[in-house]
C-alpha positions as CSV (number, residue, x, y, z in Angstrom):
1,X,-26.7,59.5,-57.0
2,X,-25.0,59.6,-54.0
3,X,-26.8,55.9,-52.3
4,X,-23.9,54.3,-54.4
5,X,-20.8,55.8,-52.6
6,X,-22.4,56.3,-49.3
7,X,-22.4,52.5,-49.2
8,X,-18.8,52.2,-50.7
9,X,-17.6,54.4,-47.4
10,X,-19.5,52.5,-45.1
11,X,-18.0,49.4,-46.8
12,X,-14.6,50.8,-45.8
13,X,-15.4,51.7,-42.6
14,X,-16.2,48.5,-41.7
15,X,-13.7,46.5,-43.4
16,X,-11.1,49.3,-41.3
17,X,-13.1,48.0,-38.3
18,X,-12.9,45.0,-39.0
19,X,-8.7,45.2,-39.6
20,X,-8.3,47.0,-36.0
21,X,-9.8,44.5,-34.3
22,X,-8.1,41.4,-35.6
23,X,-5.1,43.3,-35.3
24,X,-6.1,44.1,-31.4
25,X,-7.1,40.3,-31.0
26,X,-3.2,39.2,-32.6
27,X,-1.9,42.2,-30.2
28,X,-3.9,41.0,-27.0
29,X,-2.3,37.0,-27.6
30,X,0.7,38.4,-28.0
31,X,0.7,40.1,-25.1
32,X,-1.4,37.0,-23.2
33,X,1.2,34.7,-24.5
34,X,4.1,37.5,-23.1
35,X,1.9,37.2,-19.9
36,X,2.1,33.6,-19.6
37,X,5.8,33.3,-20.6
38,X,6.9,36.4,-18.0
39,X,4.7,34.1,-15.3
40,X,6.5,30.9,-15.6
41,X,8.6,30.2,-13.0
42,X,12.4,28.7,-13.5
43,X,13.2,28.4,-10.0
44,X,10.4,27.7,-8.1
45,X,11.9,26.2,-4.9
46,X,14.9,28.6,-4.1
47,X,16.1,27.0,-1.3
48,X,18.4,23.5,-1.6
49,X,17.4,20.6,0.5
50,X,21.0,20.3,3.2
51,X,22.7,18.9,5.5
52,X,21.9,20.2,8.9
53,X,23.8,18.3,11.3
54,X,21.3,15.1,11.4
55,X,23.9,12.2,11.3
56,X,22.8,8.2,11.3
57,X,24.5,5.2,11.2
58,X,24.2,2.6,8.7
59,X,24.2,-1.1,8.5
60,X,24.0,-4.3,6.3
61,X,21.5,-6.2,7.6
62,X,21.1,-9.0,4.4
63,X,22.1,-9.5,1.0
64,X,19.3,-11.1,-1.9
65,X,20.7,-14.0,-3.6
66,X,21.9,-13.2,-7.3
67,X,19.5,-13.0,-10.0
68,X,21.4,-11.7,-12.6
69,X,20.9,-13.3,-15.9
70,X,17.2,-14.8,-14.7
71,X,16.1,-12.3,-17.5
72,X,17.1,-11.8,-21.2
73,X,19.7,-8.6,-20.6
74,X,16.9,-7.1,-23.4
75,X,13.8,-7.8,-21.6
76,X,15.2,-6.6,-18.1
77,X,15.6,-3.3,-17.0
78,X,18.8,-3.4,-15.1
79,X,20.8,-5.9,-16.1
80,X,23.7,-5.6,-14.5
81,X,22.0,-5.3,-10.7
82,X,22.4,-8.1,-8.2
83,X,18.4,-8.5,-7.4
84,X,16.0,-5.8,-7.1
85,X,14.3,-5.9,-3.7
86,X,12.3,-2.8,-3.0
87,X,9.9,-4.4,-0.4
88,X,10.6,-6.1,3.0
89,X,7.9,-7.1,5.7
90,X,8.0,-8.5,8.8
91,X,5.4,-10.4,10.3
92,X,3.8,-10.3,14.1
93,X,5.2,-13.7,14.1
94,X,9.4,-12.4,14.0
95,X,9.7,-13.6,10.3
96,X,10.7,-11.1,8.0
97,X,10.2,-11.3,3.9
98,X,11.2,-9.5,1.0
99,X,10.9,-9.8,-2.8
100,X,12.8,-9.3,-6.0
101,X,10.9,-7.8,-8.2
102,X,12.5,-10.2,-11.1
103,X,10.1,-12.7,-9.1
104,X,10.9,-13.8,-5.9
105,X,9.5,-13.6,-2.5
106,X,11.7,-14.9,0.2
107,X,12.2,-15.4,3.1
108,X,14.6,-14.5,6.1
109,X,15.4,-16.5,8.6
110,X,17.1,-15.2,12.1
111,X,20.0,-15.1,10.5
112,X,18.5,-12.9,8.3
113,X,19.7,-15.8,5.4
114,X,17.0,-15.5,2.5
115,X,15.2,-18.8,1.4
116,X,12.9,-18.7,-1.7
117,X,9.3,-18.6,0.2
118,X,7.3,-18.4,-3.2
119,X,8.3,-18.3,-7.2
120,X,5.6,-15.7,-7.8
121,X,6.9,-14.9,-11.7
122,X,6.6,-18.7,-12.6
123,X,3.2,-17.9,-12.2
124,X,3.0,-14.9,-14.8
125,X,4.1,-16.1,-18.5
126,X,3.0,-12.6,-19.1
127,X,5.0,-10.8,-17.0
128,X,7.0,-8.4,-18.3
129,X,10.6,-7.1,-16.5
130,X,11.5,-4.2,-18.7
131,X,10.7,-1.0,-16.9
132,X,11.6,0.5,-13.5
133,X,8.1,-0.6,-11.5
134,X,7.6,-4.1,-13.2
135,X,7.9,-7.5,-13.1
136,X,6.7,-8.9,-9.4
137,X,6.3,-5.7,-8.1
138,X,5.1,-5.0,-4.6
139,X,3.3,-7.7,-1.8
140,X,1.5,-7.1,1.8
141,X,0.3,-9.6,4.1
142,X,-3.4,-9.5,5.0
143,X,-3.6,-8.7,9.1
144,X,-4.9,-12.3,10.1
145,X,-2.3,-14.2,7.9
146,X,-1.3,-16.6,10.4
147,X,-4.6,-17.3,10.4
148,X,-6.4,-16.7,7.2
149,X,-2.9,-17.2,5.1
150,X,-3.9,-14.3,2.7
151,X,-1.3,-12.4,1.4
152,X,-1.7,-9.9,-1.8
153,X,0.6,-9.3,-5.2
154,X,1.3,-6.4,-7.6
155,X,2.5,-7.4,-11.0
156,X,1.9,-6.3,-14.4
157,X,2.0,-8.3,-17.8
158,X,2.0,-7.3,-21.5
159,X,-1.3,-7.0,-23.4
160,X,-0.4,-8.5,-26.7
161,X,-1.5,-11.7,-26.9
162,X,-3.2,-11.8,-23.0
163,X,-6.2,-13.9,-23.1
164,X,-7.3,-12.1,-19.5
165,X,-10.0,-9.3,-19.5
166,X,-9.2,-6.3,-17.8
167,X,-11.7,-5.2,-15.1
168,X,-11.5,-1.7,-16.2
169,X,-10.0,0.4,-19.5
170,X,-9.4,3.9,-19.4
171,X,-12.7,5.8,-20.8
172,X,-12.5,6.3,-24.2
173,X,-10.4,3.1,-25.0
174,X,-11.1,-0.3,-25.9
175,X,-9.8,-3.6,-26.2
176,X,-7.7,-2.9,-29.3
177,X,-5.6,0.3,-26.9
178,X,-4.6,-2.0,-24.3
179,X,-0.9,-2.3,-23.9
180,X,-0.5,-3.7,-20.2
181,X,-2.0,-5.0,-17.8
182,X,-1.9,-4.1,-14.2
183,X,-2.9,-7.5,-11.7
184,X,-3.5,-7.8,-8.0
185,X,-3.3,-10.9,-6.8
186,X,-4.7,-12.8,-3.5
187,X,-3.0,-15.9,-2.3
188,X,-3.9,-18.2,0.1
189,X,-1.8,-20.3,2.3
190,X,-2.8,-23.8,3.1
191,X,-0.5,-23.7,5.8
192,X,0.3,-20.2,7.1
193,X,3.5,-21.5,9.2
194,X,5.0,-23.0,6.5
195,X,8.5,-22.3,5.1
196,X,7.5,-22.1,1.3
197,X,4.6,-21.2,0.0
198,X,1.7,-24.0,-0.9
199,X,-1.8,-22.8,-1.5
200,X,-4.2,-20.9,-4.0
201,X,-4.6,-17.7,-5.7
202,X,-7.5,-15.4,-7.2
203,X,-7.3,-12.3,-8.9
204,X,-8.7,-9.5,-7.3
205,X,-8.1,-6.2,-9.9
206,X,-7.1,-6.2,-13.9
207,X,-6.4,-3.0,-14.9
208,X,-5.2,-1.9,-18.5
209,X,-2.7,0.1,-19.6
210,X,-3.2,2.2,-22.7
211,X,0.0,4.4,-23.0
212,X,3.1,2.8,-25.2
213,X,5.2,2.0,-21.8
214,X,4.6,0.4,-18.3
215,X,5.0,3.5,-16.6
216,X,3.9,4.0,-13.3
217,X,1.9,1.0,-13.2
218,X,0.5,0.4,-9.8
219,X,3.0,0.1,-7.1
220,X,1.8,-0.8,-3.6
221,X,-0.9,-2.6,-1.9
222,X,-1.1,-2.4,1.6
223,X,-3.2,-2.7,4.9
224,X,-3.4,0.0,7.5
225,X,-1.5,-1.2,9.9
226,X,-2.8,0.5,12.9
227,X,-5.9,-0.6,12.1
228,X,-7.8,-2.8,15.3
229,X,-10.6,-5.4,14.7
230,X,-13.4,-4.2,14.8
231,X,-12.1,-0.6,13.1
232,X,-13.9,0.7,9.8
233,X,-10.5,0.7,8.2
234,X,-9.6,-3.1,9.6
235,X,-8.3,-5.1,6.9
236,X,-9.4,-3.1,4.1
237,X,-6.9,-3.1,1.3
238,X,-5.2,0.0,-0.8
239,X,-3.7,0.5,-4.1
240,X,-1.3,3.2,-5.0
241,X,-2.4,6.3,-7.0
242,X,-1.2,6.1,-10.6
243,X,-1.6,8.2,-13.7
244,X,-1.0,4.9,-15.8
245,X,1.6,6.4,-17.7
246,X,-1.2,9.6,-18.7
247,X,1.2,12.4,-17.8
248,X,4.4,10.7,-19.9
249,X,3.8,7.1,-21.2
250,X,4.4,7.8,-24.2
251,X,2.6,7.3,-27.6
252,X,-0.6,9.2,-28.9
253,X,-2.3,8.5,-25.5
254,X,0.0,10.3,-23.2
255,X,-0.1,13.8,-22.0
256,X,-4.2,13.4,-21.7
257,X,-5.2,16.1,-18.5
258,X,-8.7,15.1,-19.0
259,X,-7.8,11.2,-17.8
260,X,-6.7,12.0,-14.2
261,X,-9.3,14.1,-12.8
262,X,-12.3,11.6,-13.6
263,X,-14.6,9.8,-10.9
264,X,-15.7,7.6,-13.3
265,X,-12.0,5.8,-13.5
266,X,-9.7,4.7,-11.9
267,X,-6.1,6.6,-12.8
268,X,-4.2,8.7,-10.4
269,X,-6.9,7.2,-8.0
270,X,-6.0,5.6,-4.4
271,X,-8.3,2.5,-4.6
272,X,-9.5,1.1,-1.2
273,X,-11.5,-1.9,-0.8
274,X,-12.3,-4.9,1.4
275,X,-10.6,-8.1,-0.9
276,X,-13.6,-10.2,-0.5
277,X,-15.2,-11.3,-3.1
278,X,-18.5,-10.0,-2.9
279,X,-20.0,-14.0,-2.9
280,X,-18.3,-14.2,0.5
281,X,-18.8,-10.8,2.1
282,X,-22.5,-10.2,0.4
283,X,-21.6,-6.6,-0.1
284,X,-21.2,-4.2,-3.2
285,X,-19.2,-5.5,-6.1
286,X,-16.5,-3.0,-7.3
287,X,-14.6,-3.4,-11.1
288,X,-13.0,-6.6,-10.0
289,X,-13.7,-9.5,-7.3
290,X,-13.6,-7.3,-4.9
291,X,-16.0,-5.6,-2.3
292,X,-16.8,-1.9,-2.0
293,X,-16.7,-0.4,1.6
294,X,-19.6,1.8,2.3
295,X,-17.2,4.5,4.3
296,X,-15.3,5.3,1.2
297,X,-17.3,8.8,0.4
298,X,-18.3,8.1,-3.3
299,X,-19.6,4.8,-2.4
300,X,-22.0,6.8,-0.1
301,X,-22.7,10.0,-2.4
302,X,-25.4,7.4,-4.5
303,X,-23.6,8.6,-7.8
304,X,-23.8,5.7,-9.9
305,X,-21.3,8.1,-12.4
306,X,-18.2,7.8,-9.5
307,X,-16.5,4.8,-9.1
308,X,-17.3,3.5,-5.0
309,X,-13.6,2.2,-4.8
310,X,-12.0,5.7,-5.0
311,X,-10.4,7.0,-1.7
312,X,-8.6,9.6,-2.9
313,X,-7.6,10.8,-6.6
314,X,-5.3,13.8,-8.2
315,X,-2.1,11.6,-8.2
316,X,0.7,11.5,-11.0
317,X,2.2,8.6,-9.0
318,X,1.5,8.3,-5.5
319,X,3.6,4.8,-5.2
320,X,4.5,4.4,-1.5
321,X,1.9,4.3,1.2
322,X,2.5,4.7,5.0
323,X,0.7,5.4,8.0
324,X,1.5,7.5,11.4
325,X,1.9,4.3,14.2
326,X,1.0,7.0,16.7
327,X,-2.3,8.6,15.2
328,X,-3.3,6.8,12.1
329,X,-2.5,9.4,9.7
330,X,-2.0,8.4,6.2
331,X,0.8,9.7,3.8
332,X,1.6,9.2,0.3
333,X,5.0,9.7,-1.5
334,X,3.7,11.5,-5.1
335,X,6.8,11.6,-7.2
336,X,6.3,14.6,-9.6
337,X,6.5,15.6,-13.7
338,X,9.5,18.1,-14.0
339,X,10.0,19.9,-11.4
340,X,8.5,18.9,-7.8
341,X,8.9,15.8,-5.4
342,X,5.8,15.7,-2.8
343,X,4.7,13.9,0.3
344,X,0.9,14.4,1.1
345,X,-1.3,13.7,4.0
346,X,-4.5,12.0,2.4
347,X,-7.9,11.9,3.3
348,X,-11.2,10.1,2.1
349,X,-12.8,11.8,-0.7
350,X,-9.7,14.4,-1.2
351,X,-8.3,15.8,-5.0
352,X,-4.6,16.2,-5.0
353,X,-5.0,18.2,-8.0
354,X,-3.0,16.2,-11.1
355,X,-2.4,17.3,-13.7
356,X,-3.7,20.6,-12.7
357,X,-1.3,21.5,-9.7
358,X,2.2,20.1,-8.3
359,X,3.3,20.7,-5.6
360,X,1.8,24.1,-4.2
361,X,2.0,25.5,-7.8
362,X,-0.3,25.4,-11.0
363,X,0.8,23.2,-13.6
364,X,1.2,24.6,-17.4
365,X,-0.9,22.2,-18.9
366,X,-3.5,23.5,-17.3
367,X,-3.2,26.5,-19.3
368,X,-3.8,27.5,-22.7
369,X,-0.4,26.7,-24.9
370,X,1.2,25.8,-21.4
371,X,3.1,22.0,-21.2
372,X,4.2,19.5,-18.5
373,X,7.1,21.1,-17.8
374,X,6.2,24.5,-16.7
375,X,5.1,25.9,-13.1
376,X,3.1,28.8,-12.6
377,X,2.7,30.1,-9.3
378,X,-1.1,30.3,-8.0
379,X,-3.0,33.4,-7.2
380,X,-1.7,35.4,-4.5
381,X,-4.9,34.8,-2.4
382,X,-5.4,31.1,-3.4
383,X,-1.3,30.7,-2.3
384,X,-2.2,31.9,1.2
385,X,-5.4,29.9,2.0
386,X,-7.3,33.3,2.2
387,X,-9.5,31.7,-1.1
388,X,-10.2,28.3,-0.7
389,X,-10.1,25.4,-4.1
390,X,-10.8,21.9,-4.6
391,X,-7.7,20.8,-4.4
392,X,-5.4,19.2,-0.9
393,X,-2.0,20.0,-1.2
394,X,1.3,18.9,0.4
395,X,3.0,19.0,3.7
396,X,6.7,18.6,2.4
397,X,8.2,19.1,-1.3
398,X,11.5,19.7,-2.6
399,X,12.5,20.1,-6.6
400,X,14.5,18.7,-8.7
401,X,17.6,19.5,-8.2
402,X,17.3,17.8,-5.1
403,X,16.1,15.3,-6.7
404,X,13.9,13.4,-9.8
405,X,11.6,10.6,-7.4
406,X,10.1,11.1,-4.4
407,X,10.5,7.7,-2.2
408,X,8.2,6.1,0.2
409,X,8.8,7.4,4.4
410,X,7.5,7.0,7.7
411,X,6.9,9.0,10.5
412,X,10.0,7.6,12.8
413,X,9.5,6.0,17.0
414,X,12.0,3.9,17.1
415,X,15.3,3.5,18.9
416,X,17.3,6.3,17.0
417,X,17.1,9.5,19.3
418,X,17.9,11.9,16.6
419,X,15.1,10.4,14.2
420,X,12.3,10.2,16.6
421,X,9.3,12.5,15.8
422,X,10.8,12.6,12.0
423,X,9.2,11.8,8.9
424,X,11.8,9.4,6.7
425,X,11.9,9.6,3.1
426,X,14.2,10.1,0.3
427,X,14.9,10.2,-3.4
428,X,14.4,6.9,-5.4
429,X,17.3,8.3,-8.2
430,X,19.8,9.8,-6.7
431,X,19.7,7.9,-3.1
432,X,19.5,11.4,-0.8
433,X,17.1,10.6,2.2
434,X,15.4,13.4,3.9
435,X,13.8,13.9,7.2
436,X,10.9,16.4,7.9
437,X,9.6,16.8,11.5
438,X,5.8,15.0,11.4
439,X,4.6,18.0,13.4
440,X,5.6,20.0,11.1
441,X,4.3,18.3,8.4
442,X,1.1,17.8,10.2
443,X,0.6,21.8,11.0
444,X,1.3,22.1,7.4
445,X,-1.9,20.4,7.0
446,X,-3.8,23.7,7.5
447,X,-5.3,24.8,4.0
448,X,-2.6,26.9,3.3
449,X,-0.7,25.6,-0.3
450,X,2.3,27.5,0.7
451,X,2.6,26.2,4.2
452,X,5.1,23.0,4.1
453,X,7.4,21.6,6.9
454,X,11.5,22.2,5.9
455,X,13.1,18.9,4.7
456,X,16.8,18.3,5.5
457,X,19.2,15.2,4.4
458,X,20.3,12.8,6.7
459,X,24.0,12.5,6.6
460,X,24.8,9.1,7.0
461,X,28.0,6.8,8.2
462,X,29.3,3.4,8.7
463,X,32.1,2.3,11.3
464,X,35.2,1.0,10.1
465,X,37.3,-1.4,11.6
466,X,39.0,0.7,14.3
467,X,35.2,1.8,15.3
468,X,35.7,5.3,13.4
469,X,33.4,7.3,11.6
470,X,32.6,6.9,7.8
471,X,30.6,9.4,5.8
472,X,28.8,7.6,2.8
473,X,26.2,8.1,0.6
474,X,23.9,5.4,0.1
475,X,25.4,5.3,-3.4
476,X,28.8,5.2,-2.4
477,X,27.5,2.1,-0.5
478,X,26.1,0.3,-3.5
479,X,28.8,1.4,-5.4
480,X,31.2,-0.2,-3.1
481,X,29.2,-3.7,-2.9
482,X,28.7,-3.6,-7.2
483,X,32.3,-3.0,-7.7
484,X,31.3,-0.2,-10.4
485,X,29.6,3.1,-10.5
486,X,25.9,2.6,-10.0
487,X,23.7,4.4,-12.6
488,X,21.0,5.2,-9.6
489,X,20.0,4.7,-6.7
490,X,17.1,2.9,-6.6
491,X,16.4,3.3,-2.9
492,X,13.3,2.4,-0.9
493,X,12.4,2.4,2.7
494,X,10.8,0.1,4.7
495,X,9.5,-0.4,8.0
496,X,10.0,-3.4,10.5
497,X,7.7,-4.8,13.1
498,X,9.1,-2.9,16.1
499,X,9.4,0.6,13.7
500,X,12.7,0.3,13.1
501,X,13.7,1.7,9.0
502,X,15.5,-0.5,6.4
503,X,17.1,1.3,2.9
504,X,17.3,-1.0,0.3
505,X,18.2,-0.9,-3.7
506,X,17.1,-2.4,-6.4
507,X,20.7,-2.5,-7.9
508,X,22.7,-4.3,-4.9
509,X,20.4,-6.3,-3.3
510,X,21.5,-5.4,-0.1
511,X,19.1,-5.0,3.0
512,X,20.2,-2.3,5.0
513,X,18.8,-0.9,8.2
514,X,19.3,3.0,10.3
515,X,20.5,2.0,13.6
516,X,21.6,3.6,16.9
517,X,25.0,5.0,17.3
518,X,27.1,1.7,18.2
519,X,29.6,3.6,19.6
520,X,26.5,4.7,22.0
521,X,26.0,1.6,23.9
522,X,23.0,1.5,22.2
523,X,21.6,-2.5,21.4
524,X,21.6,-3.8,17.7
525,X,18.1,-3.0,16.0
526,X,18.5,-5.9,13.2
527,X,16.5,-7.8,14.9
């Protein structure tokens, strides 16, 4: 008689159980999601990037001949700006070249006149010109190229309608995904010395795009240049590190974490590699015609899952490459999701931590509910190098209210006093351009996240025509050759021959270069 409602109770207990705990598992999200939401940080770098007294003239060096119109206004992504150089080079030889990425390589003579060396987009009916790294987008000249007469292209095409095979698609992906193409190019010179190009080409590296937009398609290839014959590093050839448009690219194959921390592919990877093919150099054979050096440290861990060209990976977009003239030291500009700009030293093998950290903070997606767009700051014991991770991090950052792009630098020995022994950068957007002392920057390279070296801005100035001093902005510069309000920037830095710096935009054209004082005595670096 009494079997029936013993059961019935026990019933309710358990079904009471039961109740509590779902409404402790709803109570304990609630209070994790409180957690996460009290953790997130708003302002994560407190302190503005200033002025500190670091003042530096100046100076138009060249002008880019007029491009405007070359494109459709709807198939070109700045319309309205004169030509968009963003690379220039010089040569051991004293010539100097520099492109516009709506396809043009020229080059300067003493004069610093531009002549058209080679029509690189007439030979790309695929190229496409509508996004901020497109059309013919970066060059570097191999180390022997007065010999050899190698020099090396960036582009990148549309897919639809490409009959060309990409080397590699993103895992997961096929043919039927691919939305651009990414292209390295080798050309060869049948007569180094001459004053337009006439030669050959091969392509080294096809790499697809899956997202909806060329975003952050590759951006640089470049040598070492401290490099000696006979070095492991000599003429070996480097790619920047790109997310391929995974962190924001739009479409349903954006926003993917599990893309950039992969060994078995090539996004937010620095790629290096000797540009033989592997006919001529009778080595290993990487994704394109290209050989694998056996230095690089997953081409010697015998992983057949890890790809050997990696040198580095854990990049959003690591665009700009440089290297430290005095000790070989190797720095990338990462330009950052939301909220931080970073320049990192890199090393062989190293994870710069995408989409799981920026800057010296943890990144939301990398948490449950989290997004893109939040920061979290990382344990207290991780934060202070006492705990050690997987992850390099960076020796200078700044947010962005500062700024939205990290640009390209250099550590600085050249002829400008105050700039000697600083590392030269800037903001692609807004034009700014910072200086961080390279010891700094190197002591920063401790294992410590939260050790970085302070950034300032570099005030510049012109000289009028009575030889006084005029503060500018690089865009009140470009504003004042456009005739209009420019709607960015668009600055890049590069490096001449003798390690002197030139600022150029890809909305004026203009060539400009830091200089001494002139009111110093000091000699003219334009050439």
């Amino acid at each position: 008689m009494l079997v029936g409602p013993r059961r019935s109770l026990a019933s309710g207990i358990r079904g009471a159980m039961r109740s509590l705990r779902s409404l402790v598992a709803v109570a304990c999200l609630a209070v994790g999601a409180l957690v996460v939401l009290e953790a997130q940080l708003t302002n994560p770098l407190p302190t503005p990037v200033e002025k500190r007294g670091l003042t530096v003239e100046i100076r138009d060096v060249a002008r880019l001949p007029d491009t405007r119109g070359l494109r459709p206004a709807a198939q070109d992504v700045a319309p309205a700006a004169w030509a968009r150089v963003s690379y220039v080079r010089d040569l051991a030889d004293g010539r100097r070249f520099a492109n516009d990425s709506r396809g043009f390589l020229y080059q300067l003579d003493r004069n610093n006149q531009p002549s058209v060396y080679a029509n690189v987009g007439a030979a790309f009916p695929f190229a496409i010109y509508s996004r901020l790294e497109s059309g013919f987008i970066s060059f570097s000249f191999h180390p022997e190229f007065a010999k050899n007469g190698l020099f090396y292209t960036v582009h990148g095409e549309r897919g639809m309608g490409n009959p060309a095979t990409p080397n590699f698609i993103p895992p997961g992906f096929g043919p039927a995904d691919v939305t651009y193409h990414n292209v390295i190019t080798e050309w060869r010179a049948t007569n180094p010395a001459a004053p337009t190009f006439d030669g050959t080409r091969r392509e080294l590296l096809r790499v697809a795009h899956v997202v909806a937009n060329l975003t952050h398609p590759f951006g640089a290839a470049e040598f070492n240049p401290t490099a000696k014959p006979g070095d492991a590093d000599y003429g070996l050839l480097y790619t920047s590190g790109s997310d391929l448009g995974f962190s924001n690219g739009g479409g349903p194959n954006a926003s993917n974490p599990s893309q950039t921390q992969r060994l078995d592919s090539v996004i937010g990877a620095i790629l290096r590699f000797d540009p033989r093919s592997p006919s001529v150099s009778k080595g290993t054979k990487g994704l394109g015609d290209y050989t694998i050096p056996p230095s690089n440290r997953f081409a010697a861990d015998n992983d057949p899952k890890t790809l050997g060209e990696i040198y580095a990976y854990g990049f959003r977009n690591a665009h700009r490459l440089s290297w430290d003239q005095m000790d070989g030291t190797m720095y990338a500009s990462d330009i950052g999701m939301d909220q931080i700009e970073e320049v990192n030293i890199v090393k062989n093998g190293a994870n710069y931590g995408w989409m799981k950290r920026e800057g010296y903070f943890e990144n939301g997606v990398s948490r449950q509910g989290g997004t893109l767009a939040q920061l979290f700051p990382l344990p207290a014991d991780v934060l202070s190098g006492k705990t050690k991770d997987e992850f390099i991090y960076p020796v200078a950052i700044y947010d962005h209210r500062d700024g939205q792009a990290v640009s390209g630098g250099f550590a600085y020995y050249g002829t400008i006093p105050a700039l000697r022994g600083k590392f030269v950068f800037g903001d692609v957007q807004r034009g700014r351009i910072f200086a961080a002392d390279v010891a700094a920057m190197k002591k920063a390279d401790d294992g410590i996240p939260q050790t970085v070296a302070p950034v300032e801005e570099i005030q510049l100035f012109v000289r009028d025509s009575r030889g006084q001093r005029v503060y500018v902005s690089l865009r009140e510069l470009i504003e004042k050759t456009m005739g209009f309000l420019a709607p960015r920037g668009d600055l890049h830095i590069s490096r001449s021959r003798d390690g002197e710096l030139f600022i150029t935009s890809r909305q004026d054209g203009t060539i400009r270069m830091l200089v001494p004082d002139s009111a110093g005595g000091s000699a003219s670096a334009q050439r």
